[in-house]
N, C-alpha and C positions, 0 to 999 in steps of 0.2 A: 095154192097153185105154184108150180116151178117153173122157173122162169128158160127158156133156152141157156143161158149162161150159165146157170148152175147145173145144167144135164150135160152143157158142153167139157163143164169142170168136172165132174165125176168122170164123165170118159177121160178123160185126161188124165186123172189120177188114179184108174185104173191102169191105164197104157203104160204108163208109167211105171207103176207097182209090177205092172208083167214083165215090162224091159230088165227091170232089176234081177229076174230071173232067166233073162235073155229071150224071153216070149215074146214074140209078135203074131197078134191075131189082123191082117190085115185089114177087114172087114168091120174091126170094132169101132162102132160110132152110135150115134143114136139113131133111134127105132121110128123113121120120121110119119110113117103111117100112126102111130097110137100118139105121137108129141102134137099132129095135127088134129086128131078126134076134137069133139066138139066139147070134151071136158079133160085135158089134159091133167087131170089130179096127178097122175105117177108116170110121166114117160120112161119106156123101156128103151135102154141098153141093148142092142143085139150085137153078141158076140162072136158073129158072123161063123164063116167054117174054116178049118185047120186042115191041116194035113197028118197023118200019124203019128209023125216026128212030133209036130206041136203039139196033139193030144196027149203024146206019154210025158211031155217036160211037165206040162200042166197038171196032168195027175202027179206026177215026180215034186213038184214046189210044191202044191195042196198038199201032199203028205207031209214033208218035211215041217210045211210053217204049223199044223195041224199035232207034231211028236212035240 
């Protein structure tokens, strides 16, 4: 089982990972509908929504770290 802490830490170290790219998804946290189910084995991440701008840097990083 995963503890809140460590879903809070993954978000974190994604937000982070994104900022290095200058990415801000403002939405990004965790998924508190599935971390609350009544078997939390894998809480999701939702990466909430973007705006155009943010969806092309996004694909623009993903390609780069990806070449």
């Amino acid at each position: 089982m995963h503890s809140p802490a460590e879903a809070d830490a993954r978000v974190e170290e994604l937000r982070a990972a994104l900022a290095a790219h200058g990415i801000t998804l403002p939405s990004l946290g965790i998924d508190l509908p599935a971390f609350a189910s009544r078997c939390p084995m894998r809480p999701l991440i939702a990466l909430g929504n973007c705006n155009l701008l943010t969806a092309q840097a996004l694909a623009a990083a993903l390609r780069k770290g990806a070449a």
